[in-house]
N, C-alpha and C positions, 0 to 999 in steps of 0.2 A: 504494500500500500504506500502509494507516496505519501507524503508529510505536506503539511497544511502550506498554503501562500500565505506570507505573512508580508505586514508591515514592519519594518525594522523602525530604527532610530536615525536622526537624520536626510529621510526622504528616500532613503534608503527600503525596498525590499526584495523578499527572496519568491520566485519562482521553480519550487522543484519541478524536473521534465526528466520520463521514463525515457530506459534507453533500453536497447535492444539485446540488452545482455543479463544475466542473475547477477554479476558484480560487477562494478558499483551497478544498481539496479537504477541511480536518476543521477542527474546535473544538477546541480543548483546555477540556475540564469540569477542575477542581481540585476538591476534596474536603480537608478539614483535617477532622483528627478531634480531638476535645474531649471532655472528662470526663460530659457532659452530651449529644452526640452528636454529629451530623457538619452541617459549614458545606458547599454545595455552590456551586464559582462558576462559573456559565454553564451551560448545559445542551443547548445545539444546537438546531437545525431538528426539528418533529414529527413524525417517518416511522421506521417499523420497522427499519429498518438501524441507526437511531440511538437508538431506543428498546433493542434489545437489545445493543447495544454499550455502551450506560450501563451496562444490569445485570446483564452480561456483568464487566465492569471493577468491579464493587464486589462480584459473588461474588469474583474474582480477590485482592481484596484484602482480604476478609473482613469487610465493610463491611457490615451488614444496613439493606437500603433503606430499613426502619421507622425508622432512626437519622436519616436525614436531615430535620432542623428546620427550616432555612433556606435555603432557595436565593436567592443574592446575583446579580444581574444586571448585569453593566458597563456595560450599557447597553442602547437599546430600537432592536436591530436583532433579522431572527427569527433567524440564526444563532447566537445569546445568549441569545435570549429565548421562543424560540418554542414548544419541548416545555414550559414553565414550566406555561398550564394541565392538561397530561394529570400533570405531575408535584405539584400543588395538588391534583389530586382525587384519584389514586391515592397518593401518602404524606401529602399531609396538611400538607405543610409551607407556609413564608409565603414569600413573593416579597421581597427586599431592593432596591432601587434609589434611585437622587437624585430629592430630589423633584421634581425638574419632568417625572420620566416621568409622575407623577400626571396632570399639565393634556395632554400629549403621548401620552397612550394612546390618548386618543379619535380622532387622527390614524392611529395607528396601526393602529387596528380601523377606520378608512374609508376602502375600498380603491377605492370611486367618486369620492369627494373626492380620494382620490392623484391616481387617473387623470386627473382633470377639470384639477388644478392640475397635471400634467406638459404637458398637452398645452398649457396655455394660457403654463405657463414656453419650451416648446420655440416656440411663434409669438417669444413677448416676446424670443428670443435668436437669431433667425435660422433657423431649422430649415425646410430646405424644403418648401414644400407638398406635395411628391408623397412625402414622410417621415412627414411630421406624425399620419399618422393612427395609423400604426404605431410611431411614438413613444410616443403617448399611450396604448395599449392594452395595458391592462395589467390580467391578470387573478389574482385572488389566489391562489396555490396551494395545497392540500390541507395543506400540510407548515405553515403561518401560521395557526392559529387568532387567533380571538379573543380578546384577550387584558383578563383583569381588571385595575384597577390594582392597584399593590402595595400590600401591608400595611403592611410596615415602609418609614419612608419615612429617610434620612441627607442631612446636606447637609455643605460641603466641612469638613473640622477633627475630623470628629465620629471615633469611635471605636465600634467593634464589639466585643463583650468576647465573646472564645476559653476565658476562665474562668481560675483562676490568674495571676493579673494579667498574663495576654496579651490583647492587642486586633490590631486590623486599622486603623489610620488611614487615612480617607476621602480622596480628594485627589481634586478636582472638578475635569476633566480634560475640559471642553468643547471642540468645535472638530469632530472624525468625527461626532461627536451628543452634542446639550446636555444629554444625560441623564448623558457616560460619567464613569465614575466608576474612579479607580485606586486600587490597597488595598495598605498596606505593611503586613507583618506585625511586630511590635515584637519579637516571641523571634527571628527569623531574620535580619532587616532587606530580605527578598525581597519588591520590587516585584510583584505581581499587574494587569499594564499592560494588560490589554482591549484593546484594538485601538486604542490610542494610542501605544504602542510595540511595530512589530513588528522581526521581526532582517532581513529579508531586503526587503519591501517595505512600502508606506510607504498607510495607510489611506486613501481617498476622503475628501475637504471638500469636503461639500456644500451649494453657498447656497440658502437659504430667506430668508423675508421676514420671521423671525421672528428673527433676529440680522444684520442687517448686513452685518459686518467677521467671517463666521465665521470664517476665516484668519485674522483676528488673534486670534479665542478659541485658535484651535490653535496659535498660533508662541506666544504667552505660556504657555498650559499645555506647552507646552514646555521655553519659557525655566526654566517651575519649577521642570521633573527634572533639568535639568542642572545647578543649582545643590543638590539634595539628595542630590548623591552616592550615587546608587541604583547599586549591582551587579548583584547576583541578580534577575533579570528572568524573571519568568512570562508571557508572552504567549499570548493566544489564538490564534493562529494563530502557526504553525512553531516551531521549537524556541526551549528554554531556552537563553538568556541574560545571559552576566557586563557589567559595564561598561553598564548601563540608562542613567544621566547621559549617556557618552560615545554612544552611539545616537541620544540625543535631539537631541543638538547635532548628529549629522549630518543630522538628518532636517531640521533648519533649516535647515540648505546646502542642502538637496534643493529649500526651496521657493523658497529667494533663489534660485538657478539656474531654477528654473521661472518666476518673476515674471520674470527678465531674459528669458529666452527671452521670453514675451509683448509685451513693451515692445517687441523687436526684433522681434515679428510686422507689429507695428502701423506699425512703419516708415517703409513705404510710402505709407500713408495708413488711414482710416478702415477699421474691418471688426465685421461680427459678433462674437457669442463663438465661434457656430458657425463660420467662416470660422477664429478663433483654433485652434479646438479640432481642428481637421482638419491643424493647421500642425504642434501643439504634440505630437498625441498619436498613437500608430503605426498605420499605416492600417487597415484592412480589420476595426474593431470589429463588432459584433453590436449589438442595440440594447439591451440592456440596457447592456453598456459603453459607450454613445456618453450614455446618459442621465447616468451616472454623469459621463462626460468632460464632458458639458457644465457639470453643476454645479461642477463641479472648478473649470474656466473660469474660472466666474461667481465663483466665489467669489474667484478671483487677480485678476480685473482690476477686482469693486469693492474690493478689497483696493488696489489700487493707485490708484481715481479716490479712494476716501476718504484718500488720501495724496499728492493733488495731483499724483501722476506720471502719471495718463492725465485724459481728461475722457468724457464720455457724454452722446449725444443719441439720443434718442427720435424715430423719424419713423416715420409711420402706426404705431404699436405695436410697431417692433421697435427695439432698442437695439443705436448703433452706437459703438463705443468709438475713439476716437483719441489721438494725443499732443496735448498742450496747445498745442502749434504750427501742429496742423492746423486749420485750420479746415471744415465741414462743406460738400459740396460742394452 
């Protein structure tokens, strides 16, 4: 059951929208209303449950759709991003996100380039052959269009002006995806934390070849919130929020626990990520979570060879990761 449309504090409210998955089962859209019209952040997955649950939730709250100017995106996943072009061409409004979704759209609209580079990451990390092909198959659904770049483009420090000398302060929150962006509002001091800070579980890091050490983007934009004494926490997924700083610092333990669990996978001797990922994470996933679990992985233990606590070797094209003790067999 979704949870209620509410009015928040400061003109401010929440629209949950069902998505087409059991986890997270809804988005939370926000809406801040201003003298000039309404800020929209996030807007969910493109399918009619969630198209008339938007405007379902803004007759509710008296909202006229034509007001809506800006839709702010946290970032360039489709539960975030996805209804953005049905909502560009029927209101009219502009797309907000960091710039680097700019160069990262064109990935995101090439869902045979996805598939090609999963299948070819799932060889490179151990993924069995008699898996592999159903790993990689992966076909775009209905609810994902194509998506244009955005118009208005922010980068981290910048300021979004609400009018009346309120803004929204931009806080460049890389690490779930290099596009996410978190927004504190200056009249309220409420964190608007995209799927960087959630209250109950803890976002997907995902390695790509286009950052590295993404775990370390994600534990330093961490390290950031807990030192700016964020409270009031808006999250995209599950409820609001007090004590945002203290969250973030837990979600740090969450990962130092998860790195040590891996170290003590390896133990024994040399293993896949996939052999990791089978250790580390609860059995009997689907493939979409196993894809997700592999990245996770990857991204813990080159988080950990870029920090001298594991090493990694390469044989025929699969990488096998060990403690710096072992040597390859």
């Amino acid at each position: 059951m979704l949870p209620d449309i509410q009015r928040l504090e400061g003109g401010i409210s929440v629209i949950p929208l069902p998505l087409p998955f059991a986890s997270p089962a809804w988005v939370n859209a926000y809406t801040i209303e201003t003298g000039d019209g309404t800020f929209l952040i996030d807007c969910g997955v493109d399918w009619e449950p969630g198209r008339a649950r938007l405007f379902e939730g803004l007759g509710v709250l008296g909202i006229p759709p034509g007001s809506i100017h800006t839709l702010v995106a946290s970032h360039l996943h489709p539960d975030h991003v996805g209804m953005a072009p049905y909502l560009i061409e029927t209101l009219g409004c502009r797309l907000l996100m960091h710039r680097s979704a700019l160069t990262n759209t064109e990935f995101y609209n090439d869902s045979p380039r996805l598939a090609a580079w999963t299948s070819a990451f799932g060889h490179a990390h151990g993924v069995p052959a008699g898996e592999l092909v159903e790993f990689g198959n992966m076909v775009r659904p209905d609810w994902m269009p194509i998506l244009s770049a955005p118009t208005l483009l922010v980068d981290d420090g910048d300021t979004i002006e609400l009018g009346g000398g309120r803004h929204l302060e931009v806080l460049h929150t890389p690490g779930h995806d290099h596009s996410h962006i978190c927004l504190r509002d200056s009249a309220t001091g409420a964190c608007f934390s995209g799927d960087h800070l959630l209250p109950r579980i803890t976002p997907v890091i995902m390695w790509d070849e286009s950052e590295l050490d993404v775990l370390g983007l994600y534990l330093d934009s961490l390290e950031r919130l807990v030192v700016a004494h964020i409270e009031l926490t808006y999250p995209a997924h599950g409820s609001i929020f007090e004590r945002g700083s203290e969250r973030a610092g837990q979600i740090v333990l969450h990962h130092d626990r998860r790195l040590a669990t891996m170290v003590e996978i390896l133990s024994p001797g040399p293993a896949t990520a996939w052999t990791v990922m089978g250790e580390a994470f609860r059995p009997h996933l689907n493939t979409l979570e196993k894809r997700l679990a592999l990245r996770e992985t990857v991204s813990h233990l080159e988080h950990l060879r870029l920090r001298h606590r594991l090493e990694a070797d390469d044989r025929e094209g699969v990488r096998w990761y060990r403690h710096s003790g072992h040597r390859p067999a």
